[in-house]
Structure formats: structure tokens, C-alpha cells
VEXMAR-928578 format. One record per residue (C-alpha): chain; residue number from 1; y, z, x. Coordinates in steps of 0.1 Angstrom, whole numbers, plus 5000, padded with zeros to 4 digits. Example, Ala and Ser with C-alpha at 12.3 -4.5 7.8 and 13.67 -1.06 7.14 Angstrom:
2
{c->A k->1 north->4955 up->5078 east->5123}
{c->A k->2 north->4989 up->5071 east->5137}
REM end
This chain:
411
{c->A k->1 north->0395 up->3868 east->4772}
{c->A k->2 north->0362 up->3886 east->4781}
{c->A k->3 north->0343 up->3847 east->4781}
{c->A k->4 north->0368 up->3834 east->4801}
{c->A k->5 north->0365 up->3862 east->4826}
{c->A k->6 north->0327 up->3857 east->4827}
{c->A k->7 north->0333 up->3822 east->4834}
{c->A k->8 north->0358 up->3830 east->4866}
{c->A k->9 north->0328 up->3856 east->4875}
{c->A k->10 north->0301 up->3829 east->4874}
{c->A k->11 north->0320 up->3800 east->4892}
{c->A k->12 north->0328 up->3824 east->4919}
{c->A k->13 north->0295 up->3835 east->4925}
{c->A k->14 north->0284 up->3795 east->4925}
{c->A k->15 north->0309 up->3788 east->4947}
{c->A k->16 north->0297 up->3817 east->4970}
{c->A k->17 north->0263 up->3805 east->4972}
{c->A k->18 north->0267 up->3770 east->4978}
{c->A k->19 north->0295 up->3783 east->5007}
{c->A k->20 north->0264 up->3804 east->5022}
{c->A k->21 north->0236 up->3776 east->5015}
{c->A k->22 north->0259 up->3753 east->5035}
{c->A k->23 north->0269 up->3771 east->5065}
{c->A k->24 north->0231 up->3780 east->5068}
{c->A k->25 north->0228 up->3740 east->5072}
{c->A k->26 north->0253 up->3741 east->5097}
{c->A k->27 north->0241 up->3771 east->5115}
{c->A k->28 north->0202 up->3755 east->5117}
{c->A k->29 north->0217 up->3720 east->5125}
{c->A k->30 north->0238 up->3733 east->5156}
{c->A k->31 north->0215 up->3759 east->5171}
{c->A k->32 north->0188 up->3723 east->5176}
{c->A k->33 north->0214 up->3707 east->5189}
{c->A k->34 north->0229 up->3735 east->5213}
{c->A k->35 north->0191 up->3736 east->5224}
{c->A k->36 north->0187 up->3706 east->5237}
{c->A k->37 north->0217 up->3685 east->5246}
{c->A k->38 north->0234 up->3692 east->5281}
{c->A k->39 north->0273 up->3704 east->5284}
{c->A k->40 north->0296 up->3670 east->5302}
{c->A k->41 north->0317 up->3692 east->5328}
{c->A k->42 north->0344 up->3669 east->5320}
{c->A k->43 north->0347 up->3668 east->5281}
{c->A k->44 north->0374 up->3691 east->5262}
{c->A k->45 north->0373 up->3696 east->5224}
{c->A k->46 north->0404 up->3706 east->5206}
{c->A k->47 north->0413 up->3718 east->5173}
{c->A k->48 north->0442 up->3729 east->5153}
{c->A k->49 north->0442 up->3752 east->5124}
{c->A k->50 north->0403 up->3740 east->5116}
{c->A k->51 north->0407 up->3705 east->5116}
{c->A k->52 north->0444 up->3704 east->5097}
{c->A k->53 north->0462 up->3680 east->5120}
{c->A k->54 north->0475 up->3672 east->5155}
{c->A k->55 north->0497 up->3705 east->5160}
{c->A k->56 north->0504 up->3738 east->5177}
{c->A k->57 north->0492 up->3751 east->5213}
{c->A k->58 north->0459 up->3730 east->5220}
{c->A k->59 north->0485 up->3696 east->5212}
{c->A k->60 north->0507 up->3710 east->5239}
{c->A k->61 north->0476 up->3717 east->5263}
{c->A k->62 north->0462 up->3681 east->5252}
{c->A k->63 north->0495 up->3662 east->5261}
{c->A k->64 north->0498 up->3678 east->5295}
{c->A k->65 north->0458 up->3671 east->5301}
{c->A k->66 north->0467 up->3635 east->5293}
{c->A k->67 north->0495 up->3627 east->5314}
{c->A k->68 north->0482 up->3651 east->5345}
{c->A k->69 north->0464 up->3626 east->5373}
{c->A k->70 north->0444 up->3659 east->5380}
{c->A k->71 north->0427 up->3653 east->5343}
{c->A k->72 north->0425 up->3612 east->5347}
{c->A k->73 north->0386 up->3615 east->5342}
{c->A k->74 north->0380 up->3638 east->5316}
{c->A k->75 north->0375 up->3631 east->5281}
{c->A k->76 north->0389 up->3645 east->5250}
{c->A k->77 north->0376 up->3653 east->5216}
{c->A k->78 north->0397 up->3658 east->5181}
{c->A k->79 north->0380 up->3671 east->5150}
{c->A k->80 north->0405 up->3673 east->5121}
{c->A k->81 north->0395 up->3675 east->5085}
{c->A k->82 north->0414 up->3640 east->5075}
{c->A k->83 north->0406 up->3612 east->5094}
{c->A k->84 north->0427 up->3584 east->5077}
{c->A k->85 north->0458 up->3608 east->5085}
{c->A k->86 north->0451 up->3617 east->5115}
{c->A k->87 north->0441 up->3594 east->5144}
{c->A k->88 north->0454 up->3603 east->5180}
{c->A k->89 north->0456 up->3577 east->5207}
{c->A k->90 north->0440 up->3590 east->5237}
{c->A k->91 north->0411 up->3606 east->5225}
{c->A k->92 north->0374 up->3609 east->5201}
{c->A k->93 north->0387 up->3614 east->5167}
{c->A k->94 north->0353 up->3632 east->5148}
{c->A k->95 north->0357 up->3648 east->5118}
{c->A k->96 north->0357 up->3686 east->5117}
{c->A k->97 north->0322 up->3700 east->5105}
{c->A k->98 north->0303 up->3668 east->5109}
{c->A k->99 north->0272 up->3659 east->5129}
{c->A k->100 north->0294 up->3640 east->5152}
{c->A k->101 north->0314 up->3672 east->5157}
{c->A k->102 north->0285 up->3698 east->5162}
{c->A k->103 north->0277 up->3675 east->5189}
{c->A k->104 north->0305 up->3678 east->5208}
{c->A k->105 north->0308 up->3713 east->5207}
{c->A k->106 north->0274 up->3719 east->5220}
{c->A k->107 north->0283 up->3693 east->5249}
{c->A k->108 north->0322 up->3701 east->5257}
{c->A k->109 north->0324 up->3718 east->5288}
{c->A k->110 north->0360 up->3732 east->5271}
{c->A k->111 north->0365 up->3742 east->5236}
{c->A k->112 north->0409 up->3746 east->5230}
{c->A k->113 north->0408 up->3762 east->5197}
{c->A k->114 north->0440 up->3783 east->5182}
{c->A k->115 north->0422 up->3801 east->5149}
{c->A k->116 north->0389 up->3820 east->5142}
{c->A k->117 north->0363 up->3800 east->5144}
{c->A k->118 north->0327 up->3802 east->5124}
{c->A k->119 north->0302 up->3832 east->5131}
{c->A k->120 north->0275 up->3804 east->5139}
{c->A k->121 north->0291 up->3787 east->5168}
{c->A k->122 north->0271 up->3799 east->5191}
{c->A k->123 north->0282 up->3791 east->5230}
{c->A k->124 north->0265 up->3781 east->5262}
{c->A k->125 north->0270 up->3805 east->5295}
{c->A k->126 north->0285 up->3779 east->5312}
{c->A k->127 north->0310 up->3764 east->5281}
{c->A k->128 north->0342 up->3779 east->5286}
{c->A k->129 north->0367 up->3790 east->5251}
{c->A k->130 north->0402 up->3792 east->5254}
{c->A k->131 north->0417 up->3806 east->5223}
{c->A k->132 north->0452 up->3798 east->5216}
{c->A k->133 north->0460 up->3817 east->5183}
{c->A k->134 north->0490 up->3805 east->5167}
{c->A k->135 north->0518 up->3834 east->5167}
{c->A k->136 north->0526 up->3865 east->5177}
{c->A k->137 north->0520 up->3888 east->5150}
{c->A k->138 north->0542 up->3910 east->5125}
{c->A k->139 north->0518 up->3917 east->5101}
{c->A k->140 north->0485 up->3934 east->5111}
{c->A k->141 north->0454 up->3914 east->5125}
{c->A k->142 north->0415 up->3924 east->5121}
{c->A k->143 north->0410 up->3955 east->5128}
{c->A k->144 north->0445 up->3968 east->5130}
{c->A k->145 north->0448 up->3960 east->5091}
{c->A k->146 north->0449 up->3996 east->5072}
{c->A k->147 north->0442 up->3994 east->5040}
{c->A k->148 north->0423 up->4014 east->5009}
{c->A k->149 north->0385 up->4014 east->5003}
{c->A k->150 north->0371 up->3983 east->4986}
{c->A k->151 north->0402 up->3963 east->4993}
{c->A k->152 north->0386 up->3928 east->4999}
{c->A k->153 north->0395 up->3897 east->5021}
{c->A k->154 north->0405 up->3862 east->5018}
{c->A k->155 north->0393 up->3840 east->4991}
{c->A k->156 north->0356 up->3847 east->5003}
{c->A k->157 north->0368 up->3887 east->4992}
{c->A k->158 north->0347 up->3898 east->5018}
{c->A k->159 north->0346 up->3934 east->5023}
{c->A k->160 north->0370 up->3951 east->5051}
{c->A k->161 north->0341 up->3958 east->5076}
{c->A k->162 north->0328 up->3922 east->5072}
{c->A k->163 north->0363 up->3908 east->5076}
{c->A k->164 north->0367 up->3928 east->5115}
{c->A k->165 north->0332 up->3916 east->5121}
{c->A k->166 north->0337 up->3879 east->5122}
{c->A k->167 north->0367 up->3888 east->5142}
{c->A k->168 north->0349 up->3901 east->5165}
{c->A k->169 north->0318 up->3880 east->5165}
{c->A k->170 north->0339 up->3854 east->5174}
{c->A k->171 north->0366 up->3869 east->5199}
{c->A k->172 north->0331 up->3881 east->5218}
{c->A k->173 north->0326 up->3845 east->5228}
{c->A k->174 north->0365 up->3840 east->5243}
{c->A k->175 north->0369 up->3838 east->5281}
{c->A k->176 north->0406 up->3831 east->5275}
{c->A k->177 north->0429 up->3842 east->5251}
{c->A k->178 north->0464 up->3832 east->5256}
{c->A k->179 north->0497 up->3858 east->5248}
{c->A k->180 north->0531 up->3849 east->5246}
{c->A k->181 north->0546 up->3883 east->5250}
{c->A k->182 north->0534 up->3917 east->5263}
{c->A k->183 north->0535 up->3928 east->5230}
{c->A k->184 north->0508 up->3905 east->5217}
{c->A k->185 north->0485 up->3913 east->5244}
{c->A k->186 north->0484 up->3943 east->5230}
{c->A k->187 north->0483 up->3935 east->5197}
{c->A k->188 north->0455 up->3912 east->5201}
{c->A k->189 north->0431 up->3930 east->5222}
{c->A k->190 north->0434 up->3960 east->5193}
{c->A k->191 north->0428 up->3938 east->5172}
{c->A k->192 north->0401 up->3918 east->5180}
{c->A k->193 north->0389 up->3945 east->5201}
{c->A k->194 north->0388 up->3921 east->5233}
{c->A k->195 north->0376 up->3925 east->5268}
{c->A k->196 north->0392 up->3934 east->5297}
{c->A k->197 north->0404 up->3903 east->5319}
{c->A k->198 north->0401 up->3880 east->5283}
{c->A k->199 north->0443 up->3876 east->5277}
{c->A k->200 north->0467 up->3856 east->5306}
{c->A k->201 north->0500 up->3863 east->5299}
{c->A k->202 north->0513 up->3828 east->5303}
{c->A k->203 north->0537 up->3821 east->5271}
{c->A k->204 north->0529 up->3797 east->5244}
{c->A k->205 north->0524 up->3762 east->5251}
{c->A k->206 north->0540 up->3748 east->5220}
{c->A k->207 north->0572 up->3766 east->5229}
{c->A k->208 north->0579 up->3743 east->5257}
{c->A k->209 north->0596 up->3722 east->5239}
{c->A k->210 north->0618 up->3744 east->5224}
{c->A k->211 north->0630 up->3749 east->5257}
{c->A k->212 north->0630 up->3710 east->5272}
{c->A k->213 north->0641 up->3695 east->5238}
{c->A k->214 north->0676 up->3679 east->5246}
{c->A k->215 north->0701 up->3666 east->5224}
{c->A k->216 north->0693 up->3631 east->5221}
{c->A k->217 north->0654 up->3642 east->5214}
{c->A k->218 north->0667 up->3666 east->5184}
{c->A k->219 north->0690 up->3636 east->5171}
{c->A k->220 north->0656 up->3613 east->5170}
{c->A k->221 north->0642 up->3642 east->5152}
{c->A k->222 north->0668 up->3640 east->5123}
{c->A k->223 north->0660 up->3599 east->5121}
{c->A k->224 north->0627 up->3606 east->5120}
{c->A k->225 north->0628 up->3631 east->5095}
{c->A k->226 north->0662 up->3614 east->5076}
{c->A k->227 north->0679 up->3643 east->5082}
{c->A k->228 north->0718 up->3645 east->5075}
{c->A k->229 north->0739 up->3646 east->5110}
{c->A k->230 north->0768 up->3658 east->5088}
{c->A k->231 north->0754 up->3690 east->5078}
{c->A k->232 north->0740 up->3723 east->5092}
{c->A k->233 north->0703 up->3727 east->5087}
{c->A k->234 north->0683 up->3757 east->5071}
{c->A k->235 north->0648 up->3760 east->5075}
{c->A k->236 north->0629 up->3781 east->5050}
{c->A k->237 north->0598 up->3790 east->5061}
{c->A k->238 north->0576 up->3817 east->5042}
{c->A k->239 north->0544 up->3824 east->5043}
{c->A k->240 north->0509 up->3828 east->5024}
{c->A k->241 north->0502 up->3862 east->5004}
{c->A k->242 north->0463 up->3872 east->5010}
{c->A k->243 north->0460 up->3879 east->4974}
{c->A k->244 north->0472 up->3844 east->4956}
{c->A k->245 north->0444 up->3819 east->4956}
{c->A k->246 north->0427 up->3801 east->4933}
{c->A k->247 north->0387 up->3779 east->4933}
{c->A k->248 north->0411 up->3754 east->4956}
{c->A k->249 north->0425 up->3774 east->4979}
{c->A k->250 north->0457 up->3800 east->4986}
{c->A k->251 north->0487 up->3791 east->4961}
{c->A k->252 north->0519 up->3799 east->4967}
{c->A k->253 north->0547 up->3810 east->4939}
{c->A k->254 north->0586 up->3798 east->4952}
{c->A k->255 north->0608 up->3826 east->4945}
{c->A k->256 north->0640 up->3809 east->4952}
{c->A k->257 north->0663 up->3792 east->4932}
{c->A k->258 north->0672 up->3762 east->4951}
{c->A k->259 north->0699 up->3750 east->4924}
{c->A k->260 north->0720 up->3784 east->4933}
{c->A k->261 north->0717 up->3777 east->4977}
{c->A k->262 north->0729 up->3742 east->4963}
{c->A k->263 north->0761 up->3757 east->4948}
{c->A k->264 north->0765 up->3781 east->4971}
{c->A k->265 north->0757 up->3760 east->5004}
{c->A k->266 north->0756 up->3725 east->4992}
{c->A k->267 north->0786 up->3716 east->5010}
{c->A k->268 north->0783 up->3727 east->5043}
{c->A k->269 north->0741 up->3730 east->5044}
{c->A k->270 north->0712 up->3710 east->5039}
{c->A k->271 north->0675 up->3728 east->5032}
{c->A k->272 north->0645 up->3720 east->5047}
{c->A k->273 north->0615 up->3736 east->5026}
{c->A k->274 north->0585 up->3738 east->5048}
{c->A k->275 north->0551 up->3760 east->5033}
{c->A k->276 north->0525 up->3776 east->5054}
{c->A k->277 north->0490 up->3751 east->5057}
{c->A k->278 north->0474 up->3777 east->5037}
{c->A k->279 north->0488 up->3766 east->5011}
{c->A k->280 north->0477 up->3735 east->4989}
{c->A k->281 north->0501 up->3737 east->4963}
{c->A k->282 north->0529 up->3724 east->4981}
{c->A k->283 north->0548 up->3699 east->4953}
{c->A k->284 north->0573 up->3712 east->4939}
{c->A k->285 north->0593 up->3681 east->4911}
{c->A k->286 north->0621 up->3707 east->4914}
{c->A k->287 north->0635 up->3704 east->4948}
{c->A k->288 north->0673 up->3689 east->4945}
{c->A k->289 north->0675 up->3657 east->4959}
{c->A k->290 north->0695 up->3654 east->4990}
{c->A k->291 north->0700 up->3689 east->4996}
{c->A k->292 north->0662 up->3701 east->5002}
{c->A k->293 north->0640 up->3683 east->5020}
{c->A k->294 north->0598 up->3691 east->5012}
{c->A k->295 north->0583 up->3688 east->5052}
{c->A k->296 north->0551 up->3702 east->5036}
{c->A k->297 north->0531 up->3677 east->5056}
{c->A k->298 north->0550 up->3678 east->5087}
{c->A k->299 north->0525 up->3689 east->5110}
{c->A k->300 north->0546 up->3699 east->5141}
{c->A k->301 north->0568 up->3729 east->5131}
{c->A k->302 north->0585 up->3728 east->5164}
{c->A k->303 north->0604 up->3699 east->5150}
{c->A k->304 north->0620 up->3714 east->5126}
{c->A k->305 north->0628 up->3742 east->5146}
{c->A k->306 north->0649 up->3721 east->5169}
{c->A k->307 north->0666 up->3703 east->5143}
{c->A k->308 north->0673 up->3734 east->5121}
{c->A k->309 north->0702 up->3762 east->5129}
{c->A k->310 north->0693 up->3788 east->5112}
{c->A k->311 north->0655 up->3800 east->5097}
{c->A k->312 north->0652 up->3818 east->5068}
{c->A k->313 north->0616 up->3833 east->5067}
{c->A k->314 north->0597 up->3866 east->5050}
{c->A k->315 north->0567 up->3878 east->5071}
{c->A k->316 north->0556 up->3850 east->5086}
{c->A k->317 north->0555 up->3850 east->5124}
{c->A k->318 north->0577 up->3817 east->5130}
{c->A k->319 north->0608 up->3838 east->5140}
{c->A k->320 north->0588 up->3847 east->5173}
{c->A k->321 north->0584 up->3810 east->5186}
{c->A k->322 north->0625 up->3805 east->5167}
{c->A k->323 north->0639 up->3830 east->5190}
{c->A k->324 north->0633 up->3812 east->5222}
{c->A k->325 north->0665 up->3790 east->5208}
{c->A k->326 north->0685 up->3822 east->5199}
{c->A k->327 north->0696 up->3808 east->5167}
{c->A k->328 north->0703 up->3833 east->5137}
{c->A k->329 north->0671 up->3844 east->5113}
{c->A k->330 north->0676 up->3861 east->5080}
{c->A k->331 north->0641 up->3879 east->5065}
{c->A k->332 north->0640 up->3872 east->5025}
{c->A k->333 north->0615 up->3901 east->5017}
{c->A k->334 north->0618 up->3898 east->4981}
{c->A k->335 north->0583 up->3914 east->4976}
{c->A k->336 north->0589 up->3937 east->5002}
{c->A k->337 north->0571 up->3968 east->4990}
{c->A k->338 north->0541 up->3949 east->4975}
{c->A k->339 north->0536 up->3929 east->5009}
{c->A k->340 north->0539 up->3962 east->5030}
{c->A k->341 north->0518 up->3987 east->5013}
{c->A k->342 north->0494 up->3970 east->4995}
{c->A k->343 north->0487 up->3933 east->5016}
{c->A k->344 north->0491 up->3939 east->5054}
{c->A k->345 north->0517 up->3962 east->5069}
{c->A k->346 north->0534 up->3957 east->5104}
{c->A k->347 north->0531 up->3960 east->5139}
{c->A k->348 north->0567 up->3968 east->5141}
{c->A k->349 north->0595 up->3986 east->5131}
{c->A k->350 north->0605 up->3957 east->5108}
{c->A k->351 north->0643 up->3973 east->5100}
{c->A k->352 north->0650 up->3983 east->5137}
{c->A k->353 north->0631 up->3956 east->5160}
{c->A k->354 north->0636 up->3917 east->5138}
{c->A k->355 north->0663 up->3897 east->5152}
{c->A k->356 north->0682 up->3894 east->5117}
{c->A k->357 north->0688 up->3912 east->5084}
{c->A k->358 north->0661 up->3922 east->5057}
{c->A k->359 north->0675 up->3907 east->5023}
{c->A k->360 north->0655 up->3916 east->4991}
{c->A k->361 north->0683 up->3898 east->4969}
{c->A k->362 north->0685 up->3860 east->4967}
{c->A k->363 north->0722 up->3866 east->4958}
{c->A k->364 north->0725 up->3886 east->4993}
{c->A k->365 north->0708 up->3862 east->5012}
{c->A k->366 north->0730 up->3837 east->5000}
{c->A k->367 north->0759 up->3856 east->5008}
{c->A k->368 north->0744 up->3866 east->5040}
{c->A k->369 north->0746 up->3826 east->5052}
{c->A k->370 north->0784 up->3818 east->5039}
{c->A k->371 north->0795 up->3845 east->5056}
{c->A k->372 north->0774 up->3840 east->5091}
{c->A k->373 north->0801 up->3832 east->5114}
{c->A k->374 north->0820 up->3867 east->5103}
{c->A k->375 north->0789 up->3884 east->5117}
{c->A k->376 north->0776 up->3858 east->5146}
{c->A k->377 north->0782 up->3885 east->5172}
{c->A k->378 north->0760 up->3910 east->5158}
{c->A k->379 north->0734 up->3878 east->5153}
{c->A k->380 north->0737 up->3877 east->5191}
{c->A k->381 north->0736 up->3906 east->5201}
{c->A k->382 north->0699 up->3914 east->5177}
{c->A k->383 north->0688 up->3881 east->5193}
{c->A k->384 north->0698 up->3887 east->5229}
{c->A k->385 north->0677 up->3919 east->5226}
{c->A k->386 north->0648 up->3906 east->5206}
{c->A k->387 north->0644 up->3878 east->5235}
{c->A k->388 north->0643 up->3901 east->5260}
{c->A k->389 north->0615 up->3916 east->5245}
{c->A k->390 north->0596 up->3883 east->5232}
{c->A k->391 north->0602 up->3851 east->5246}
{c->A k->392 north->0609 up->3861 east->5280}
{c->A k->393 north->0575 up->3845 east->5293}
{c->A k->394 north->0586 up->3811 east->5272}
{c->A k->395 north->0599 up->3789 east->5302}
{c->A k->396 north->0588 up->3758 east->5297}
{c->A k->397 north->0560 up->3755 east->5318}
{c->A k->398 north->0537 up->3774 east->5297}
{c->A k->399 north->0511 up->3744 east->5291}
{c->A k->400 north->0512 up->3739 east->5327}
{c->A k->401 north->0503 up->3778 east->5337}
{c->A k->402 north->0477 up->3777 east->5312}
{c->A k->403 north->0453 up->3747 east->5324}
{c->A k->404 north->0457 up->3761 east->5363}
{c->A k->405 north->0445 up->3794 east->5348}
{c->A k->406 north->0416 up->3777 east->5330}
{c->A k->407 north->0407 up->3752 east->5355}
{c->A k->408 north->0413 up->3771 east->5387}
{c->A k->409 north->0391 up->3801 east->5377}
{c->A k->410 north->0362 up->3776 east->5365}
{c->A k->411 north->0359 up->3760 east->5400}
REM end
């Protein structure tokens, strides 16, 4: 036991130095060309997650740029991390990280980003960065995060100081950050300890669908997808644990028993299983056929959102964009204690302010969703209020308010 610990020790540290001997070569490599190559007023670079697909708030500011005759003579820049399975029409496809990418984002006039980006990037007075993000948060962000001395971060297990830091280094460089409710503005500017003037309060982007989606476009969805019609649709969508990871990545351990929502939903239901993109471990050989469907590498979530009627979800922040179609959410907080005192902890008060029940049970749960239409009123009535409070600014025209934000205040 003691070798094999020394091993895990060793490979660790090698895998820490070759992380810090390459970002030094990506660090040198940009700062020459950020020297002497000039920014094209007319060129937007946009990336999702760090380069993991077509998805999320800069592809709903990208398709409004496209079809806008305001935007006609602009030019736009992908980087994703997988260029065989991603390739979108309209635009420079460059991988994320490469030469070709470090070029354009010391030349785009507009970087649309929605995560942290590296320490390194440094950025031109007259380059402009709209961050996105990608949720409104429950659990705590940056600085906000409270948590015990020498508790350590992400697979790099940086120290807590270190974590805020590249928070902050980067949230420094943002002339825009966008919120989708009061509460995130907030939220964010505690914890990323923002400037004043940095957030509009404009909704998200990639909600407007979930308010223009129609009938006929859900349908498609379900062909698409080869969804049943016949059947109601569940979405289960949990998220990554900060302390499961492995030399590959985060891993993620299902703690449901599908075979039991089979025999206790199987007739009326259908299950779609959908992991965060943290995660890399994403088969699973022991899904039921026919009953749950694996949309590990659908990149849009929004679409199974539409086609789904009810979410079932733990801390992940999913049931914020959800609520904008007032359907029912159930929280499956099996590790509830764990994940609140020891990982993250909330912004809210997660037992009066979530717009459904907290079940720690799968049995519950279950129960919970056979029995939905006894309680649907009291679903309402938690959603009615939870919209109030959240997805008021989410009117469908938040990709729109966004770009005459970012555009108007550049001219």
C-alpha cells in the first residue's frame, strides 16, 4: 500500500510539472504575439466551457451575430478542444490552445467566453471581454467558498488563496459580465470581487429558447434525439463533486438505481441521463435500454430541457435556467451533508428558497414522481415564486440586449 501511494505521489508531482512547464510555453508564446500583432475591430472569438463544443451563452450571442445585417462584416472565431466533432458553418474553427488560437486572441477585437479563463491571457486596452458564465449559482463561487484551512482545489489541489486568485486575476480583465437574475449580480461580484459598472443585468442568452421553443421545435427535438412521444420525459441531471477525480479528469459515481425508476416509472416515464462536461467517465453498460437514454455528448442542454417535463437534479445549477418553463424539479441530495459542509455550501436557503422538494432517499424520490400530480399545486405555487425571483429578466430577447450593450458602449 505505502509503494503504491508513493507512486500516486510521484505521478502527481510529474503531472504538475509538465502542467506548469507548459503553460510557461503558452504564456511566453502569447505575450510575443500580443506584442506585435494588431487587434481587427471586426473579429469576435468565442468559446464554450474551454473549447468543449458549440453550447451555452456565447452560441446564443454567435447565432444572433450571424443572422443580424448589423454584424454582416464581422468575422468569427471558434476554438474547441475537438475539431473532427466540432465544425460550425459560419465561422474560423481553431483549436483551443494552439498557435492558431493564441493568434486570434491577441487580434479579436471581442473575446465571448462563459468560464475562467488562464492567468496568462493577458488583454489589450482596446480588446473588449464579455464573460458569460454559465449559471446562476447555488453552491458557493471563489471567494465566497468557506471552507477549513489546507482544504485544496480542483485536480491541480491548489491551495484556497491560489484558487480566489486566478478568479480574480482573470475577472480583473472583464469589461462585461452578464447576470441573469439580481441575485447573481450579487453573487458574482462577491465572488469574483468585480468592479463597479462590470455586470448588465440582461438575462441569459441561452434561455431564449426556452422561451421561443414551440411545439413543433420540441417535437423535432424528440426525432432528433429518438425520444418516445408516448411517454413523459425525466431529465436527470447531477453534477461534479470537487473531490472525485482521478490523472484523467473529474469522475463521477451514479448513485441511482435505474432498474428500480424502471419498475417504478417504466410505464408512464422515459429517463434521460445527462452528466456534467466535467465529467469523462460518462459510459455507463448499465443503462436499461429503452427506458434511459445516455445524452452524455449532447452539447446543448437547452434541448433536453424542452423536451423533458420534469428535472431531477442535486446541486447543480440547471434548475435556474429549468424554471423559466415552470415545470416541476425534485433535488436528489443523497450526499447531502457531505456536499454541504465539507465541498461547497450554498448561497441560499436550499430548504426554503428551491422550487421543489429535497429527497435524500431514492425510494422517496421515486415516490415523490408517481405521486406528482397529487401535489402539482404546491409544484406551482414553489415555481410561481421561485420565477419571480429568478427568471424574471429571461424574456427572450436576452441575446439581443446583450450585443446592443456590448456594441453600443464600444462606439
Amino acid at each position: 500500500m505505502d509503494k503504491l501511494k508513493h507512486v500516486i505521489a510521484k505521478n502527481r508531482l510529474l503531472r504538475k510539472i509538465a502542467i506548469t512547464l507548459l503553460k510557461t510555453f503558452r504564456s511566453f508564446t502569447y505575450n510575443i504575439l500580443i506584442r506585435i500583432l494588431p487587434v481587427n475591430d471586426k473579429l469576435v472569438l468565442f468559446c464554450s466551457h474551454k473549447g468543449q463544443g458549440f453550447s451555452c451563452n456565447p452560441k446564443a450571442l454567435y447565432n444572433e451575430m450571424r443572422y443580424d445585417e448589423r454584424y454582416k462584416d464581422f468575422t468569427f472565431v471558434w476554438a474547441f478542444n475537438n475539431l473532427k466533432k466540432n465544425r460550425i458553418e459560419g465561422a474560423i474553427n481553431v483549436k483551443y490552445n494552439s498557435l492558431q488560437y493564441f493568434y486570434y486572441l491577441a487580434t479579436s477585437k471581442y473575446w465571448f467566453f462563459n468560464a475562467k479563463m488562464p492567468v496568462y491571457y493577458r488583454k489589450k486596452s482596446n480588446q473588449i471581454y464579455l464573460q458569460t458564465w454559465h449559471g446562476t449559482p447555488l453552491k458557493r463561487l471563489a471567494a465566497d467558498i468557506e471552507v477549513g484551512d489546507n482544504t485544496t482545489f480542483y485536480r491541480s489541489e491548489m491551495s484556497w488563496e491560489d484558487m480566489v486568485n486566478s478568479y480574480v486575476k482573470d475577472s480583473q480583465k472583464y469589461d462585461h459580465m452578464i447576470s441573469a437574475n439580481e441575485f447573481s449580480s450579487q453573487a458574482f461580484t462577491s465572488a469574483f470581487r468585480l468592479k463597479p459598472g462590470v455586470i448588465i443585468e440582461t438575462g441569459y442568452p441561452r434561455n431564449d429558447i426556452l422561451v421561443n421553443g414551440s411545439k413543433e421545435y420540441i417535437e423535432e427535438l424528440k426525432e432528433k434525439y429518438n425520444i418516445p412521444k408516448n411517454k413523459k420525459v425525466i431529465l436527470y441531471a447531477p453534477t461534479w463533486r470537487d473531490n472525485t477525480y482521478d490523472t484523467k479528469g473529474y469522475v463521477f459515481e451514479l448513485k441511482v438505481n435505474f432498474s428500480k425508476w424502471y419498475e417504478a416509472l417504466g410505464e408512464e416515464y422515459v429517463v434521460v441521463y445527462k452528466p456534467h462536461y466535467l465529467i469523462y467517465n460518462t459510459k455507463n453498460k448499465e443503462l436499461p435500454p429503452n427506458f434511459v437514454y445516455d445524452a452524455s455528448h449532447c452539447q446543448d442542454i437547452n434541448d433536453l430541457y424542452l423536451m423533458s417535463d420534469i428535472l431531477v437534479t442535486d446541486y447543480s445549477s440547471v434548475f435556474f435556467d429549468y424554471g423559466v418553463l415552470r415545470r416541476p424539479v425534485l433535488f436528489y441530495m443523497y450526499d447531502l451533508e457531505e456536499y454541504r459542509d465539507h465541498l461547497r455550501g450554498f448561497y441560499l436557503d436550499i430548504y426554503k428558497e428551491l422550487p421543489g422538494p429535497i429527497l435524500e432517499k431514492e425510494e422517496e424520490l421515486l415516490d415523490q414522481i408517481v405521486h406528482i400530480e397529487q401535489v402539482q399545486e404546491e409544484y406551482d405555487n414553489r415555481m410561481n415564486a421561485f420565477y419571480q425571483n429568478y427568471c424574471q429578466w429571461n424574456d427572450g430577447k436576452s441575446s439581443k440586449k446583450v450585443l446592443d450593450i456590448v456594441f453600443r458602449q464600444d462606439r
